[in-house]
Every structure is written in structure tokens, then in C-alpha cells.
C-alpha positions, 0 to 999 in steps of 0.5 A: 550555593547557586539559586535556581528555578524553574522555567526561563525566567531570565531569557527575553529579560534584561538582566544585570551581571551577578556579582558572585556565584552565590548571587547567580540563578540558573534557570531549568527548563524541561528536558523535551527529549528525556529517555533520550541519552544525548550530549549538550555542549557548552563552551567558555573560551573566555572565561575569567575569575580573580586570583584569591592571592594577588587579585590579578585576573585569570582566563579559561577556555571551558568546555561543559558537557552533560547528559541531560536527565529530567532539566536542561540549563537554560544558556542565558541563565548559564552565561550570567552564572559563568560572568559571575565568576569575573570579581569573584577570587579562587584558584583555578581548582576551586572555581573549575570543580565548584562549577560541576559541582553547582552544575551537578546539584542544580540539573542531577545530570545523568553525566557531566563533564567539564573541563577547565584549560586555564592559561598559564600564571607564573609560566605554567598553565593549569588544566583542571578536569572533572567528571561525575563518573563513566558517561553512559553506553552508547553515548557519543562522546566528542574530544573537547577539542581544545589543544595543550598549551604550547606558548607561541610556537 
């Protein structure tokens, strides 16, 4: 399980590169606007993590959108969180679906999504997509915004 605290702790701060997800901190900071139902984007496109089996590396293109409640991620925090997955060997599924799940537990988010466009191992390109449930009424709610795969053409 990824640690977190409260406040910035590692904004304004020279901070090494964590050596797994279970060595990441997410600092949470407190939601300026809570009542307020409004989306926060995060977006990854380069993303890596290990495949488990060869140890070849894998690339993403992740997109994170969630609906804050009492916290927000801080974004330094978050990009370290993310770089930890470089040395770090699981499937696509599992790297995607642990990330909400991290993300789920450390902010209790009222929504959160997130989707993992992984580029093609073996010729074929794995999406992965999660969700904690309906977003809420009224949310404006943009397209990810990343295309299919489609190879060169």
C-alpha cells in the first residue's frame, strides 16, 4: 500500500525517484473548493513499468480523472508515485487497476477514473480502464481524449 500524509511535503524539495509503489508517498492537500463537484485531470503519456515475465519495458499513455472530495493529490507527489512504476514488473491490468485502487484509498475521491491506453506487446495493444462507479450529476465529464491504437497509418 502506498504511504501518504498530509500537506506538501515533497513540493519545493529534492526528492529521489521511489523504487517501487510500495516506496511512493502521496502527499494530500486540502480541497480549497469542497462542495464544489469538479473534475481533475491527470495525464501520463509516458508512462512506463516491466513486464512480470520478460522484464522488457511497457509504455502508457494514462489519463486520471477524479472528483475531489475533502483532499487533492499533490502533482509532484503523484509524478514520483507514477515514476515508481519504471523497475517495478506487472501486467498491464494489474499496474492500471492498482493505481485507482492506490488512488481510491489514499484521496476517498467522490468519482474516479482512470484510463490506461498501453502500447502494443506482441502486436496487440492492451486498454485498460477502471472506474469507481457513476460520476456525479451534473459533472462535465470530457472524452479522454486519447485515439484507438492504429499502427503507422
Amino acid at each position: 500500500m502506498t504511504k501518504t500524509h498530509k500537506g506538501a511535503a515533497l513540493l519545493g524539495e529534492r526528492a529521489p525517484l521511489p523504487a517501487s509503489p510500495d516506496e511512493a508517498e502521496l502527499d494530500l492537500v486540502p480541497n480549497p473548493h469542497k462542495g464544489e463537484t469538479y473534475l481533475v485531470r491527470f495525464t501520463a503519456p509516458e508512462f512506463t513499468s516491466l513486464c512480470p515475465v520478460t522484464g522488457q519495458p511497457d509504455f502508457a499513455h494514462l489519463v486520471i480523472d477524479y472528483v475531489p472530495a475533502e483532499t487533492l493529490v499533490e502533482s509532484k507527489s503523484l509524478k514520483l508515485y507514477l515514476a515508481s512504476f519504471r523497475n517495478h514488473g506487472a501486467f498491464h491490468e494489474d499496474c492500471t487497476v492498482r493505481i485507482a485502487l492506490d488512488l481510491k484509498a489514499a484521496l476517498s475521491p467522490l468519482w474516479l477514473r482512470i484510463g490506461g491506453y498501453w502500447y502494443p506487446r506482441g502486436g496487440i495493444p492492451i486498454d485498460v480502464f477502471w472506474q469507481s462507479g457513476e460520476p456525479p450529476k451534473g459533472l462535465w465529464l470530457p472524452d479522454q481524449g486519447v485515439a484507438p491504437y492504429r499502427g503507422r497509418g
